[in-house]
C-alpha positions in Angstrom: -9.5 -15.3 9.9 -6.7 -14.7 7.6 -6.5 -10.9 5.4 -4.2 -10.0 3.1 -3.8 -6.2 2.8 -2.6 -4.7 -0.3 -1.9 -1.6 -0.5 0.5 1.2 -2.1 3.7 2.3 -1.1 3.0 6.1 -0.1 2.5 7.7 3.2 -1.3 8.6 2.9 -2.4 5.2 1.8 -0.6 3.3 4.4 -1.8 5.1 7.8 -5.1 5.2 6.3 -4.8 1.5 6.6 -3.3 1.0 9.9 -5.8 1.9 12.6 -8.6 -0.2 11.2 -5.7 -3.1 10.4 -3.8 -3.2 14.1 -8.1 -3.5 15.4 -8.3 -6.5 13.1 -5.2 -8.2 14.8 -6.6 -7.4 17.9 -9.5 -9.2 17.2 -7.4 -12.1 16.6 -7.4 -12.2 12.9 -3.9 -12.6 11.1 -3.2 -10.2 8.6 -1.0 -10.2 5.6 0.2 -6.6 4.8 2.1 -5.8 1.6 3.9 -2.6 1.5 7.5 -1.3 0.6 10.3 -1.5 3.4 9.9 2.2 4.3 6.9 1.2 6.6 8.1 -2.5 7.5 8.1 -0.9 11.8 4.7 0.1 11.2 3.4 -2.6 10.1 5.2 -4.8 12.1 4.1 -2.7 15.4 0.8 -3.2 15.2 1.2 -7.1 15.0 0.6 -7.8 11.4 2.7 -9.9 8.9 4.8 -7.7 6.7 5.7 -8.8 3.4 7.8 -6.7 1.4 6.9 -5.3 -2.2 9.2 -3.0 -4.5 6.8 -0.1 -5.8 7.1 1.4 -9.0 5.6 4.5 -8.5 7.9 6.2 -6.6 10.9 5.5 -8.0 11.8 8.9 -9.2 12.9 11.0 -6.8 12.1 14.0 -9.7 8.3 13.7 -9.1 9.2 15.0 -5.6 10.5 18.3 -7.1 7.8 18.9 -10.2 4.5 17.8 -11.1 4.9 16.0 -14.6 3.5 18.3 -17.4 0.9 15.5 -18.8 0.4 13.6 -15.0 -3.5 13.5 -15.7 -2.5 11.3 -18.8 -0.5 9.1 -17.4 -2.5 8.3 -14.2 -3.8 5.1 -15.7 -0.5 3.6 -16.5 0.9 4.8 -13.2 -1.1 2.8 -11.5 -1.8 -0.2 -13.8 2.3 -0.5 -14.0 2.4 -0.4 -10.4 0.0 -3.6 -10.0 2.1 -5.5 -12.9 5.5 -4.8 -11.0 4.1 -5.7 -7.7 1.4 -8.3 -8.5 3.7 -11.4 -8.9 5.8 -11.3 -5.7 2.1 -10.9 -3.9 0.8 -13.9 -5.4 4.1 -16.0 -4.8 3.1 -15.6 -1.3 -0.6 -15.9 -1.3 -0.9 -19.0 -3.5 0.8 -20.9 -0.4 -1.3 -18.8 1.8 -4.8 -18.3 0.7 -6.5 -15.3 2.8 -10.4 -15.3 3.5 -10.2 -11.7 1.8 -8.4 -9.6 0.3 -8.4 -5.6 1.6 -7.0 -3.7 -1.0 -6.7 -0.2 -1.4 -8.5 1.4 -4.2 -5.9 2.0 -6.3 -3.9 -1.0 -5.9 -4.8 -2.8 -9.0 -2.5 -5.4 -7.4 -5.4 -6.2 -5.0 -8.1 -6.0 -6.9 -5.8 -8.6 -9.5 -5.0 -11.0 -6.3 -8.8 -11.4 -5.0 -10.2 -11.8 -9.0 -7.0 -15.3 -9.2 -8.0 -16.4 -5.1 -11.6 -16.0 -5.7 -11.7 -14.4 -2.3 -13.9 -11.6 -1.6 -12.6 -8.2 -1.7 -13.1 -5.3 0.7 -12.0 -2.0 -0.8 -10.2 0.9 1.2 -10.7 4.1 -0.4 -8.2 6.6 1.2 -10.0 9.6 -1.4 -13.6 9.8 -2.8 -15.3 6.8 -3.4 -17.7 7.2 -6.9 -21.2 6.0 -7.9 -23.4 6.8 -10.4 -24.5 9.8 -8.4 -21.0 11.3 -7.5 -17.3 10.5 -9.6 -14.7 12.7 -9.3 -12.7 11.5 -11.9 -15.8 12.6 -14.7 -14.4 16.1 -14.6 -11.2 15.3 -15.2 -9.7 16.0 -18.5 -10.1 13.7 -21.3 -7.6 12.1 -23.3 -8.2 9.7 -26.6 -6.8 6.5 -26.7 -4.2 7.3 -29.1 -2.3 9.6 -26.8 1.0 7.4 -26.4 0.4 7.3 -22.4 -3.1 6.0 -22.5 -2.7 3.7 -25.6 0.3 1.5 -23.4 -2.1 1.2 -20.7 -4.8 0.2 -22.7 -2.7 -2.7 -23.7 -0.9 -3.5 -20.1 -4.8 -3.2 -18.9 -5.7 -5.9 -21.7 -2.9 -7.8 -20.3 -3.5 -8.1 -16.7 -7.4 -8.5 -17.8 -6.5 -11.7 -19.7 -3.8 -13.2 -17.0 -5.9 -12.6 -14.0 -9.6 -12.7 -15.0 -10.6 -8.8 -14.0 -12.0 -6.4 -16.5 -9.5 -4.3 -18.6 -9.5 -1.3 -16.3 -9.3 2.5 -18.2 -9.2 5.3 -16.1 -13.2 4.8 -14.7 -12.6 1.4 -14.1 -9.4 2.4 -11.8 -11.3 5.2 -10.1 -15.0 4.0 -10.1 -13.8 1.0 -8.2 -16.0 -1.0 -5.7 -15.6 -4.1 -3.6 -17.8 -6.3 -2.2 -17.3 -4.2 1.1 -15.9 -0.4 0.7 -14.7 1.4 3.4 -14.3 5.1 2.9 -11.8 7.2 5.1 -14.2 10.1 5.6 -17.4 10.9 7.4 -20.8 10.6 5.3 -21.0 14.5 6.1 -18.1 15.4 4.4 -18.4 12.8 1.4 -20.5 14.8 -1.7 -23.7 12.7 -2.3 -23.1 9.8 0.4 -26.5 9.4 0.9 -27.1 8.0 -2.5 -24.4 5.6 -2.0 -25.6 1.5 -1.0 -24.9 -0.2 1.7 -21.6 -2.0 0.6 -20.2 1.4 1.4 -19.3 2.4 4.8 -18.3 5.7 5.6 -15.8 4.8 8.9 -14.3 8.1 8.8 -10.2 8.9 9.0 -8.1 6.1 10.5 -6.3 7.8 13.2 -3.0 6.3 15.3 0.3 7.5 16.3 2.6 5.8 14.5 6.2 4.3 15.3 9.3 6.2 14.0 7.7 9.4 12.7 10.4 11.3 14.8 10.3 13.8 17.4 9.3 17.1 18.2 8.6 20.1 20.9 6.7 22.8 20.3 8.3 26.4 19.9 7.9 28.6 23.1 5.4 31.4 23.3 1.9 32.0 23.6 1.0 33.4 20.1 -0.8 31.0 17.8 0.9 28.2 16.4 0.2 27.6 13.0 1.8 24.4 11.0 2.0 24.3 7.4 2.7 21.2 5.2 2.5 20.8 1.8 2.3 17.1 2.1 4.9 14.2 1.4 4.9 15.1 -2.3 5.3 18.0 -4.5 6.7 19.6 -1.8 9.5 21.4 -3.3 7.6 25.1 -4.1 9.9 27.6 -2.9 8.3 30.2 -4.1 5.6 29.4 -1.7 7.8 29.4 1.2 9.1 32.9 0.2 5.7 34.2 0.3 4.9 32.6 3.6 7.7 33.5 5.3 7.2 37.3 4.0 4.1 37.5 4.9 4.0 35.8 8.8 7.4 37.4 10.1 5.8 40.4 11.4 2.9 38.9 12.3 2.4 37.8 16.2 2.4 33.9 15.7 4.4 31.0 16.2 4.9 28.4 12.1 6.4 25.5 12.3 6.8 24.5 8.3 7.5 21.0 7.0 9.6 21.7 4.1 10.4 18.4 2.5 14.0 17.1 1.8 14.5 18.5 -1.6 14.8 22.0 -1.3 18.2 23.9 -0.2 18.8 26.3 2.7 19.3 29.1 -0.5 16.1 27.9 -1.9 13.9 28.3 1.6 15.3 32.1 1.5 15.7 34.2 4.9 13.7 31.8 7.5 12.2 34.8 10.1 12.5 34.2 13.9 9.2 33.7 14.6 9.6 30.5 12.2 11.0 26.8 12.5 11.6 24.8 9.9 11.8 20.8 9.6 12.4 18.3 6.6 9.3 16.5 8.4 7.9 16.6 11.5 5.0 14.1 12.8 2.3 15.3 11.5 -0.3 13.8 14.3 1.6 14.9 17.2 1.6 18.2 15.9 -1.9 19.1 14.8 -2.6 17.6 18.5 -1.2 21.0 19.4 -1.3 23.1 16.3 -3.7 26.2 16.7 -4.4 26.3 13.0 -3.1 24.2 9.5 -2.0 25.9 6.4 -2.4 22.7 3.8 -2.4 21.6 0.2 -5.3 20.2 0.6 -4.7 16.4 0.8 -8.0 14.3 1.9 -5.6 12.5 4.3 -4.3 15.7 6.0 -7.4 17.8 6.1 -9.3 14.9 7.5 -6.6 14.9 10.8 -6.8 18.5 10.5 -10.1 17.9 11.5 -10.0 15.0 13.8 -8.0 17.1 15.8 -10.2 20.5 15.6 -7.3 22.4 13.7 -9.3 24.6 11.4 -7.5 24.9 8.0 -6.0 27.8 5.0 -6.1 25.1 2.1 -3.4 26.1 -0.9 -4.2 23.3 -3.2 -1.9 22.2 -6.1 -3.8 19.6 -7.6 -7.5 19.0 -9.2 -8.5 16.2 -6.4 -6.9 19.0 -3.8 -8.8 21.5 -5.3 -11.9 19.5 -4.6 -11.1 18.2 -1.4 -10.3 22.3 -0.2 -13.9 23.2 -2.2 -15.8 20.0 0.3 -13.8 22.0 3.3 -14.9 25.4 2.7 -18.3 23.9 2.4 -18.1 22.4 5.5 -17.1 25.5 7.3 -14.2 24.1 8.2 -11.5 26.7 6.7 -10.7 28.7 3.7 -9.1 28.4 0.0 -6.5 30.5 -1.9 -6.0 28.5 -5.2 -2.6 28.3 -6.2 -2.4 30.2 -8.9 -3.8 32.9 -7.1 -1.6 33.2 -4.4 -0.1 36.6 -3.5 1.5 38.2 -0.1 -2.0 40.2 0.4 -4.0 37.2 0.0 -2.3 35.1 2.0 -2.1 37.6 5.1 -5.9 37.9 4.4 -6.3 34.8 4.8 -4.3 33.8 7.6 -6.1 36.8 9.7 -9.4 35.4 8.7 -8.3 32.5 10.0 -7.3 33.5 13.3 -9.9 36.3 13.1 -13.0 34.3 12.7 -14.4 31.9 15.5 -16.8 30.3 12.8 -14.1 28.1 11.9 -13.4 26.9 15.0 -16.6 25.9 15.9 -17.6 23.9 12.9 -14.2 21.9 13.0 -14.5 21.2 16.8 -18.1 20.1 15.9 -16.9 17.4 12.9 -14.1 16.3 15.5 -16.4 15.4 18.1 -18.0 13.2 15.2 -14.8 11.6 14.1 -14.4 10.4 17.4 -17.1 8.2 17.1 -15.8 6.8 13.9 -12.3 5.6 12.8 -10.3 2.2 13.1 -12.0 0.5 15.6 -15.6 0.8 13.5 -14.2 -0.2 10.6 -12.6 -3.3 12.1 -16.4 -3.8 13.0 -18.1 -3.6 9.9 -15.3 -5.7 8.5 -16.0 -8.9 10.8 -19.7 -8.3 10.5 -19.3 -8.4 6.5 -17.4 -11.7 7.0 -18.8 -13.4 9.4 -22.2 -12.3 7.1 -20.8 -14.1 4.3 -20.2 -17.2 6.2 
């Protein structure tokens, strides 16, 4: 069988795709993938076809350094303007090449635009929450009219696209409410709010997990004393007043950090780096939970959900409302603790880093949910995928 995978051009959404896309190839399927040049290795590596695609979402390097002020307002012409920028080179190559389906990330419009023209059927990736009548993240979200000048252009770009390709004109619901014909959602049915209510289309394959090709090298500090890692992710990054803090607080404490920092931020802006610390512009992130004692995070569904797969429990410090969300579904789950942004101080921090270490609860839940993740992951959703199509046949 022939896939197209389409995707978006960001770090979280593409290794979510991988392990369940390199199973695919090796059950001798041919897949299609569509990403931007950044992960052209990867995707060659695990045999599929890459096919390059320009993405216009991150093209400003500012959204690395600061959140923009209205962000929630323009999330539906962020993505709708990323599906109109990428959707004609995808179907330049597609109309010559018709896949049986189309996998498509659930917030690649681009996809969901290519398998409404092929009349293919589409299998949805959702790399965050997936939403039913039951459970929508995005309902709590604030609301905007449709006169605010973000919402009114996408409005219109939506009505476009809607008339060009045959889909409905999507608003922000339509975006993220999505659902394919088959969904496959990147996190175990126990961590998922209300997954039981969700039909059987939806198949919770938990996190896709491989070590991936060019993510660098590293070696773990020497010592004895816990090793924590801390990431603020592959965006929004660029908070040094959070490093100041951190770095206060854990220089006379007896442990080992090793901090991924980003590439934005100065020497000057880190501040005095103590010696129990070690800093990187990235590391690979896989390779060092696999040895990390513990995981200081914003929060991320992608991150916390390889914290887990690898037993690290987890101090979330989320930045974002989805973060926030994800870090509340954590602490539920016993799998760490929370300091909300806004509230973090030196004492709270140090509280919470020795509850971390201090508490064996932690611990033992996360080592419980690894053992599940095992279970789950690429090769299961490669599964359900051929089972769906050759089901259809």
């Amino acid at each position: 069988m022939h896939f197209a995978m389409i995707t978006l051009g960001a770090a979280g959404h593409v290794f979510s795709s991988l392990p369940m896309i390199a199973e695919l190839v090796k059950k001798g399927n041919r897949v299609t993938y569509f990403t931007v040049p950044r992960y052209k290795a990867m995707v060659e590596d695990i045999g599929a076809d890459y096919r390059e695609v320009r993405s216009a979402l991150t093209k400003d390097g500012q959204a690395d350094r600061d959140i923009a002020t209205d962000m929630m307002a323009e999330l539906p012409l962020r993505f709708l303007s990323e599906g109109a920028a990428t959707i004609e080179s995808i179907m330049e190559v597609l109309r010559q090449d018709k896949p049986d389906a189309v996998i498509v990330d659930a917030l690649a419009i681009a996809g969901r635009l290519a398998a409404a023209e092929l009349q293919v059927p589409m299998i949805m990736l959702f790399t965050s929450f997936a939403s039913n009548d039951k459970f929508s993240l995005c309902r709590h979200w604030p609301v905007y009219p449709d006169t605010h000048p973000a919402r009114a252009k996408a409005k219109a770009l939506a009505e476009e696209l809607a008339a060009k390709y045959g889909t409905p004109a999507y608003d922000i619901y339509g975006i993220f409410e999505g659902k394919g014909d088959l969904n496959i959602v990147t996190q175990p049915a126990s961590f998922h709010p209300a997954a039981q209510t969700f039909d059987s289309s939806f198949v919770f394959a938990g996190p896709q997990i491989m070590k991936r090709v060019d993510s660098g090298t590293w070696e773990s500090p020497e010592g004895d004393a816990p090793l924590i890692y801390t990431s603020l992710g592959t965006l929004f990054n660029a908070w040094p007043e959070f490093y100041h803090i951190l770095y206060g607080v854990v220089k006379d404490m007896d442990l080992r950090l090793v901090s991924s920092v980003g590439s934005i931020l100065t020497k000057a802006e880190l501040g005095e780096i103590p010696a129990n610390v070690r800093t990187f512009p990235f590391l690979p992130q896989l390779e060092v939970l696999e040895n990390a004692d513990f995981f200081i995070t914003h929060a991320g569904i992608g991150s916390v959900m390889e914290a887990a797969y690898y037993g690290v429990p987890m101090l979330a410090i989320p930045q974002m409302d989805e973060q926030v969300f994800t870090a509340t579904c954590m602490v539920k789950a016993g799998l760490g603790v929370m300091i909300p942004k806004e509230e973090l101080t030196p004492e709270k921090l140090k509280a919470g880093i020795r509850e971390l270490i201090g508490n064996p609860v932690y611990a033992e839940n996360v080592k419980k949910m690894s053992a599940e993740l095992q279970t789950l992951g690429g090769a299961y959703a490669a599964d359900k995928i051929m089972e769906f199509m050759v089901g259809r046949a």
